[in-house]
N, C-alpha and C positions, 0 to 999 in steps of 0.2 A: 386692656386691663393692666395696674399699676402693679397688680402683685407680683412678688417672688419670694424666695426661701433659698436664702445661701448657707453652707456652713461656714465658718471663717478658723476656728481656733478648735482643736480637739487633743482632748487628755484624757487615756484608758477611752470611755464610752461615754465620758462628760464631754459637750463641746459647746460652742459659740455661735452664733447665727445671728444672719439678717435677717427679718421677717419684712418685707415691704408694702404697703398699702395705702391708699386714694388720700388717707389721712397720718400719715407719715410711716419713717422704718419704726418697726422694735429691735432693739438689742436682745437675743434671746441665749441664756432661759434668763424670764421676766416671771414675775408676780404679776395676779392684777388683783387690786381690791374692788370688794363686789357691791355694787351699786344696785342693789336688786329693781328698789323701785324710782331710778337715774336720781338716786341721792346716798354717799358711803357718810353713811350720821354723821353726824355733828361738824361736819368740814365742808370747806366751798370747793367745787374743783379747781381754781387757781390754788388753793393752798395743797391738795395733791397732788397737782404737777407740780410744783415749789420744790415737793418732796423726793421729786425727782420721777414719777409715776411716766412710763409711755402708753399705757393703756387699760381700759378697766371691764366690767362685765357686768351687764344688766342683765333683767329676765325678762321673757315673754309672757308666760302667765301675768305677774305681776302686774307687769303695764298693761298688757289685755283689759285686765278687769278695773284699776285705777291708772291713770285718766283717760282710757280707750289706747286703744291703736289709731283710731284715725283723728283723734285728737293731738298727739304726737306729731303724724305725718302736715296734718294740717300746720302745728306749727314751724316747719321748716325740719323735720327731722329730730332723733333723738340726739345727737349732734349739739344742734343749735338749740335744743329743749332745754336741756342740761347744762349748755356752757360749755362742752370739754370738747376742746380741738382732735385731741388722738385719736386712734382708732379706739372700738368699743366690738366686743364680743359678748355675744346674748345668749344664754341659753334657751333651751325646747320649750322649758316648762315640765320634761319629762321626770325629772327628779320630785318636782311635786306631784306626782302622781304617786309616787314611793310615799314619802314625806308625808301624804297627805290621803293614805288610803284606803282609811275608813267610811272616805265621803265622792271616793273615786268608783268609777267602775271604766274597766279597758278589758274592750274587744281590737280583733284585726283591724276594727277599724278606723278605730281611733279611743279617744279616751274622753269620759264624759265625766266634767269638775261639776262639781256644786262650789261656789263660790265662800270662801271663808269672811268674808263680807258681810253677805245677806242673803248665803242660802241659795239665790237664783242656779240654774244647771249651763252648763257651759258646753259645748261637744268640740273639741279639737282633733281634726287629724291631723297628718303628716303635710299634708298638700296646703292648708290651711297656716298651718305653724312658720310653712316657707314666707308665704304671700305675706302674713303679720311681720317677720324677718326684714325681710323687701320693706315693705310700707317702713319701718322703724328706720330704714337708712345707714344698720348695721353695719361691718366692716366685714365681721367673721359670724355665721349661724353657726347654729346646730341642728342634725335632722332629731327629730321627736325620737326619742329612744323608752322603752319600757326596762329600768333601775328597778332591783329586787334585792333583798335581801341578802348577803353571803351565806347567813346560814337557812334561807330556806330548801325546799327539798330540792334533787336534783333535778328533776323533771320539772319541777316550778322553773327554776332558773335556765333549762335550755326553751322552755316556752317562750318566756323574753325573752333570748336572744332569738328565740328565729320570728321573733314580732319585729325586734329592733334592725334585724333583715330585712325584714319588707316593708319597713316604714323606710329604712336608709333609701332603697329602690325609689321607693315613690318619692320620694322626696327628692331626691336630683333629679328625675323627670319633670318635677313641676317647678324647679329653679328655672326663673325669668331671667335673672340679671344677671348682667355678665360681671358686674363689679362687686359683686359681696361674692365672700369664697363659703362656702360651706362645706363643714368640719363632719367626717364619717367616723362613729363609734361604734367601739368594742364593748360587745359586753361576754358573759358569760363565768359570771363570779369568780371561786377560787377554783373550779376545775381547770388543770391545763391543757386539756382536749378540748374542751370548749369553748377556749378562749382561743386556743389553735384552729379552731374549725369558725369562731368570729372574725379574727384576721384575716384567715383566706378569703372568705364572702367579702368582705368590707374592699379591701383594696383590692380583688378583683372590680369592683366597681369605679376607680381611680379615682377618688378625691385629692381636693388639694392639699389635703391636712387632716389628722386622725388624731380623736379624742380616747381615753384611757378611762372609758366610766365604769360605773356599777364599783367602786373599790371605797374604804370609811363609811360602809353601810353594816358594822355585823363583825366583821372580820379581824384578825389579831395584826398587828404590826408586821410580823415575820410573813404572815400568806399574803399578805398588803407589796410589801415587799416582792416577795416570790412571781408575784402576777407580771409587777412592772418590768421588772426582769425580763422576766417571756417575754412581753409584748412589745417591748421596747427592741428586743433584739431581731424580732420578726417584721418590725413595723420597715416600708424603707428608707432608705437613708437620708433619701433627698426631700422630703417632706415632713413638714414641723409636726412636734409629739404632743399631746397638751394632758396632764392627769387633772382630771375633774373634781374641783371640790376636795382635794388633798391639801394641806399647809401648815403642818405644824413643822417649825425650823429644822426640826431633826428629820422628817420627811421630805424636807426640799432638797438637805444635802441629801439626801440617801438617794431620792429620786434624779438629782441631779446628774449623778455621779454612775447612773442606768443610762444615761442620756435622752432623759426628758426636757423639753424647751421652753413650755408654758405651766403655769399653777394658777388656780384662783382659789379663795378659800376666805370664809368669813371669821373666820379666829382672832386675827390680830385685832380687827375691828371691836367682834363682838364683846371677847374678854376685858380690854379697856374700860368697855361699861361699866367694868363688874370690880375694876381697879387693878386686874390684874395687867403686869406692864414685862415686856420681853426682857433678856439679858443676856448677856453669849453663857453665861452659867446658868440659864432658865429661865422658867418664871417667878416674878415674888410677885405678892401682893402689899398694894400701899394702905392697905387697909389695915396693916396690922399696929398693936402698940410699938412695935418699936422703929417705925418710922415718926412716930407722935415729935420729935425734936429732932431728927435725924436732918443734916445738915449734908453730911456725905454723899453726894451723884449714888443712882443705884448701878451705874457702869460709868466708870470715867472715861471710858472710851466713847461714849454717847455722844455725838453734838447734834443732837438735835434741838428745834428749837424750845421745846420744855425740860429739859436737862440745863439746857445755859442759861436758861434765865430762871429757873426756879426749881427752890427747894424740895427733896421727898417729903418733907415735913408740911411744906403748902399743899403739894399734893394729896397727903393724908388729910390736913382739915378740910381740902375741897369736898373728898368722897363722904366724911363724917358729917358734914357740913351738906350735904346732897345739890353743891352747887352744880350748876353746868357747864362750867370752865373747866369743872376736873375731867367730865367726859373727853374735852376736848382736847387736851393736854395728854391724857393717856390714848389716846387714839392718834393724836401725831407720834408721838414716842413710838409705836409701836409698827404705826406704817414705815418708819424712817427705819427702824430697826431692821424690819424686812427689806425692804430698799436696798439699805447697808449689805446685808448679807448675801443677795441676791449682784451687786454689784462684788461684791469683796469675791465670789465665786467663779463670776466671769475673769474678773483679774487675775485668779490662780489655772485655771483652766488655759487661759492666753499664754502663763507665765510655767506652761506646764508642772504644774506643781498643787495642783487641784487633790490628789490623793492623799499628798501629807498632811492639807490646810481639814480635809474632813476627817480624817482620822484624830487631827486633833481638836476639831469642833464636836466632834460626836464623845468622845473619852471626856471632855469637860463640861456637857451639856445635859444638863438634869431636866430627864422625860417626864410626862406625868406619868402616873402611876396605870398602869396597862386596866384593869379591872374599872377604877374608878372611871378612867376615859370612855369605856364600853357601857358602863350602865347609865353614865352621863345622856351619853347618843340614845342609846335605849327608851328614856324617860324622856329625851325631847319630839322624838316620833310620837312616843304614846299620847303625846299632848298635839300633836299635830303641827310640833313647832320644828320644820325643817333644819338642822344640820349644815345647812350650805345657805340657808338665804337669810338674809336682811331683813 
């Protein structure tokens, strides 16, 4: 097996890492942008590795039901389906089971979809999610996990976890290959007894790598916070951290700086659609009037490639105009930005100096508005529109 996990560079509890794999190292902590169904819209994967990307995250359901699993396998792998050389990290599917359940039902023994599709019923366990994993030619799985709300009751939420227990169990018994690593997660919401008594179960069972789930589902920023803390400081040392489905800029330093190594998160991507475009001072949107003539970089600091070659003002008539060069233009901007940030963090962290560069990234960084962000998420469940996927 090619894998490994080095640390190289550490400041306070932020640090540095090799992550190694069959299809190259990552520099960790890394971003990956989420390719849910092996496409991150509006861009090719040569143009996100361009960007500087070493690896990205698809999903298992997704591909399940559009264009098969063994449609995939057939054609050489998700790999060579999609074009991208790097390693790729897939998810369970387990989050659409949250995301999406209204039209779910989960017992011990797994979880039976109805298809957002066309209705058909789908049954997935854990043994099952492996084998699709395998077949897809992955780098890094996940075992099937049951994701519940933060504020459901508390017996709701220790019942996931101890599903997300015997799913972990089964699911590294029925790992075949030796070359794809698979990642054991924690759940057990904002209790920290729960999430103390997920830890011990999980890496008693020794995996190569431990996910940070069930958190941006309900929860406020401070108890979001609170959790990664615990679990970061209980996880062990020598084995990569990855938070699930977390990624708004002011959570990556925050989490970074807990010493978390991976993130994936559909934000950057998503809100591009929508014109919304990153900035080390926040978000703006180009959609507004007074980008209409604005000539001015929205960051002078930006070079990416839709900041040097073109105006906030083109941009605004792109989004007015509903062309689809503007989706593409705010969606490089935004991966680059994270990119940037993500690289700009390892550099401070190397150069021991990671706790000044975030204290003053966080003091100049304008958050969304805590309430609005929560009823956002809120409304996108109710509609059955996932939070984390593409």
């Amino acid at each position: 097996m090619d894998y490994y996990f080095n640390t190289v560079d550490k400041c306070g509890k932020a640090r540095t890492g090799l992550l190694n794999t069959s299809h190259g190292t990552i520099i960790t902590p890394a971003f990956m942008p989420v390719a849910t169904q092996a496409s991150i819209k509006t861009l090719t994967t040569e143009e996100v590795e361009n960007i500087g990307y070493q690896m990205i995250l698809t999903n298992t359901y997704h591909l399940y039901l559009r264009p098969g699993i063994d449609t995939v396998q057939n054609l050489g792998g998700i790999h060579n389906f999609m074009n991208w050389k790097g390693p790729i990290l897939t998810d369970s599917g387990g989050f659409q089971a949250f995301s999406l359940k209204k039209t779910n039902h989960i017992t011990n023994d797994g979880i039976t979809f109805k298809s957002h599709i066309d209705g058909s019923s789908h049954f997935f366990t854990p043994e099952k999610v492996v084998k699709f994993q395998e077949q897809l030619g992955v780098n890094f799985m996940m075992c099937l996990d049951q994701c519940i709300s933060s504020n459901d009751p508390l017996m709701n939420i220790k019942e996931a976890m101890d599903r997300t227990h015997l799913w972990a169990l089964r699911s590294k018994a029925a790992q075949s290959s030796s070359n794809q690593i698979l990642f054991g997660i924690i759940q057990g919401g904002v209790s920290k007894r729960l999430r103390e008594q997920s830890i011990r179960y999980i890496t008693d069972l020794e995996f190569p790598g431990y996910a940070i789930g069930g958190l941006a589902v309900g929860e406020s920023k401070a108890q979001m916070y609170n959790i990664v803390k615990l679990v970061s400081s209980l996880l062990p040392i020598d084995k990569p951290r990855y938070l699930m489905g977390v990624g708004s800029p002011e959570d990556l330093v925050r989490s970074v700086g807990l010493g978390v190594d991976l993130f994936d998160c559909v934000l950057p991507t998503r809100v591009a659609r929508n014109g919304a475009l990153f900035t080390r001072f926040g978000r703006i949107d180009i959609t507004l009037k007074r980008f209409r003539d604005s000539e001015s970089p929205i960051d002078k600091r930006c070079s990416c490639f839709s900041c040097i070659n073109f105006s906030p003002a083109y941009l605004h008539h792109l989004f007015k105009a509903k062309e689809l060069l503007g989706l593409r233009l705010a969606t490089i901007h935004n991966l680059h930005f994270y990119q940037k940030l993500m690289e700009e963090m390892r550099s401070h962290i190397a150069a021991n100096t990671f706790e000044n560069f975030a204290e003053d990234f966080l003091r100049n960084y304008k958050t969304t508005h805590e309430p609005s962000r929560l009823a956002q998420k809120d409304r996108q469940v109710s509609r059955g529109q996932s939070p984390l996927t593409e």
